[in-house]
C-alpha positions as CSV (number, residue, x, y, z in Angstrom):
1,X,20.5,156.9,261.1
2,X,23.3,159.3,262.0
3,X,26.4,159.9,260.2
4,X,28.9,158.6,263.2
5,X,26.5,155.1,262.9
6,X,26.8,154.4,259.4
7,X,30.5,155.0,259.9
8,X,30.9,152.7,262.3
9,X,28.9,149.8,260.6
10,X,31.2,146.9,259.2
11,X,30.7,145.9,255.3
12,X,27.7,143.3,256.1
13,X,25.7,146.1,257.6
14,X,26.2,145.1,261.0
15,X,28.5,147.6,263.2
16,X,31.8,146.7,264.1
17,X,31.4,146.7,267.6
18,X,29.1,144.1,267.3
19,X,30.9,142.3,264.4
20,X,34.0,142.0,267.0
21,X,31.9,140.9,269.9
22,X,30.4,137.7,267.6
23,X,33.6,137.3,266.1
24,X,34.7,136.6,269.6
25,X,32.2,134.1,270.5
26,X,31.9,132.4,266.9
27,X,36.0,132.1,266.1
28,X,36.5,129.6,270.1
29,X,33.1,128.1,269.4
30,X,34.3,126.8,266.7
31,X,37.8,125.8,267.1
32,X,37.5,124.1,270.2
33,X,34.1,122.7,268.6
34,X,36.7,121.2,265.9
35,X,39.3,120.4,268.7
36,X,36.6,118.2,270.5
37,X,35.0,117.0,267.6
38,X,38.2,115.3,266.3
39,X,39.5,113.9,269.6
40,X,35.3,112.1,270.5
41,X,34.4,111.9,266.9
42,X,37.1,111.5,264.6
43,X,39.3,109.8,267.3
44,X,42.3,112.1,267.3
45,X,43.6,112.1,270.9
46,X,45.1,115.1,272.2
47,X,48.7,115.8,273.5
48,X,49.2,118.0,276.5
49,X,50.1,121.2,274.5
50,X,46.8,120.4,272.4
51,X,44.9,121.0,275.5
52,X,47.0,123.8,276.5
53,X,45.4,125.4,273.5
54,X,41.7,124.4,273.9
55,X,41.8,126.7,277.3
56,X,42.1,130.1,275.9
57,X,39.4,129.3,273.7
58,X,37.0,128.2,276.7
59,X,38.6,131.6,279.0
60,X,37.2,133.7,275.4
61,X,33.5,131.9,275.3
62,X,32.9,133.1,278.6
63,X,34.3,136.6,277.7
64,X,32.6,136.8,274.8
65,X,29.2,135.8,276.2
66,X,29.7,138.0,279.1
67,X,30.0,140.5,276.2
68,X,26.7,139.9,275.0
69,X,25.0,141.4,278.6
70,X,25.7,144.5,277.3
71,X,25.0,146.8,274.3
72,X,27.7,146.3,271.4
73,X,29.1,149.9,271.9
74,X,29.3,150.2,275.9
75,X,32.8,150.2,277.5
76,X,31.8,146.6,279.3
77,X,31.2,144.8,276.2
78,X,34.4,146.3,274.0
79,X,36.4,145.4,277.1
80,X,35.5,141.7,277.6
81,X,35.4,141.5,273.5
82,X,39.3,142.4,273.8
83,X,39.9,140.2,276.5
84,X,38.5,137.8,274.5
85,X,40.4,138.4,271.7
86,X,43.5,138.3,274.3
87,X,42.3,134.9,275.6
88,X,42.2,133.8,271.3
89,X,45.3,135.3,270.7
90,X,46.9,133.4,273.7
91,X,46.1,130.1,272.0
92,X,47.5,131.2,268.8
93,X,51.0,131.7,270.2
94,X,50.6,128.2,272.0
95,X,49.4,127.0,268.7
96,X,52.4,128.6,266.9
97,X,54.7,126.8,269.7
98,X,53.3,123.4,269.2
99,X,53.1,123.8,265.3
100,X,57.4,124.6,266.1
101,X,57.5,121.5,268.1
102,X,56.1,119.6,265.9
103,X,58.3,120.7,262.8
104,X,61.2,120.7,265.6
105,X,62.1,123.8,265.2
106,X,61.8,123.9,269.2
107,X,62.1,121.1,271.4
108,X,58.9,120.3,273.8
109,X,58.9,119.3,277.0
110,X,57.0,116.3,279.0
111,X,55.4,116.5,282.4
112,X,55.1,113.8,284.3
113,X,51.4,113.5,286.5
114,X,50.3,111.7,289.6
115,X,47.7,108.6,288.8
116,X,45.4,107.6,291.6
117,X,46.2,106.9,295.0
118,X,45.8,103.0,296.7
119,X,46.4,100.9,293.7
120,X,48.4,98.3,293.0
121,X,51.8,97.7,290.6
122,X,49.7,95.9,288.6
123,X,46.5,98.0,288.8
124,X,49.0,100.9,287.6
125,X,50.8,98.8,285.0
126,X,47.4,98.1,283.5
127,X,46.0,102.2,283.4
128,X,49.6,102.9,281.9
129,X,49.3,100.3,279.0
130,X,46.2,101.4,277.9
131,X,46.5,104.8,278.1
132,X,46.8,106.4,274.4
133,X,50.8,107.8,274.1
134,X,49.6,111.2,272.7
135,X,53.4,113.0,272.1
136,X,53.3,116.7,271.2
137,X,56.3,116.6,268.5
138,X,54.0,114.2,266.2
139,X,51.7,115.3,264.2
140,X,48.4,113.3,263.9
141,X,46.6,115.1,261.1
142,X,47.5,117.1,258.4
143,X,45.1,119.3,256.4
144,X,46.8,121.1,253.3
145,X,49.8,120.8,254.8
146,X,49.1,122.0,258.3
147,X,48.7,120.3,261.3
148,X,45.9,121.0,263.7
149,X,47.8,123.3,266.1
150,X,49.2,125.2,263.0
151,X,45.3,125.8,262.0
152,X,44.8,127.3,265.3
153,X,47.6,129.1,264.9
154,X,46.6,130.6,261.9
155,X,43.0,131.1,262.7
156,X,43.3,132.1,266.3
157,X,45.9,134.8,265.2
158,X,44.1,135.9,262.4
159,X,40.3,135.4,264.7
160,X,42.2,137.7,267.0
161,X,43.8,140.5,264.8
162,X,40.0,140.7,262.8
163,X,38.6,141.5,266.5
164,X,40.9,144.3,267.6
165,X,40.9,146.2,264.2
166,X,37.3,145.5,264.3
167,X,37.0,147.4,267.7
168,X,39.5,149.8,266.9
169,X,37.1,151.0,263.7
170,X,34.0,151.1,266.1
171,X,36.1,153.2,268.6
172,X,37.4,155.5,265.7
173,X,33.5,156.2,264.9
């Protein structure tokens, strides 16, 4: 093993390239595991900014995989593990946004949307009232303290700071 590997190599023994690259795919895997395993499993239905976050995550499990086609230490795979982390980070600072909305520190924003074409008042009275009124400055759950979009704040921030040092110590090597 040469000098420049064992540099490189993170603390588990695995290099840091490669610690970044499943770092990537393991941190969006996971959170938007979470996001979907509380709305279909644990019944928490999501606001618009919730699935504002849950993109980003998706956008960074393609990049991340994409990464894998690739050995660790090419250009190809460093460059869609930084996007990646980009993509993570994005849903961090949407995270931090609806955490602030929810602690109204900001104020949010509604959008209205289109429902289906050809139906009746009554039809549309009906698919209004049983709709689930999800609002964004509410928080559903709390865990310690912190609401779900604060954890991804946290986590996607800190997922997506671990990943660039990460690849900035395998490019140092």
């Amino acid at each position: 093993m040469t000098q420049a590997v064992a540099v490189q190599r993170s603390r588990g023994g695995l290099p840091a390239a490669a610690a970044a690259r499943l770092v990537a795919l393991l941190l969006p895997l996971a959170l938007l595991g979470g996001a979907l395993g509380s709305q279909y499993l644990g019944g928490l239905h999501p606001c618009e900014m919730c699935y504002w976050q849950r993109w980003p995550h998706a956008s960074a499990i393609i990049l991340a995989a994409l990464a894998f086609t690739a050995p660790a230490s090419s250009s190809r795979s460093r460059m869609l593990t930084l996007l990646a982390a980009f993509a993570i980070g994005i849903s961090g600072m949407i995270g931090v946004y609806h955490a602030g909305v929810e602690a109204k520190v900001f104020e949010g924003f509604t959008q209205c949307t289109a429902l289906g074409k050809g139906l009746t008042t009554a039809d549309l009275l009906r698919q209004i009232s049983s709709a689930p009124l999800v609002r964004c400055d509410e928080v559903q759950f709390r865990f310690l303290g912190i609401s779900m979009a604060g954890w991804n704040a946290i986590l996607s921030l800190g997922g997506a700071t671990l990943i660039l040092l990460l690849s900035l110590r395998a490019r140092r090597a």
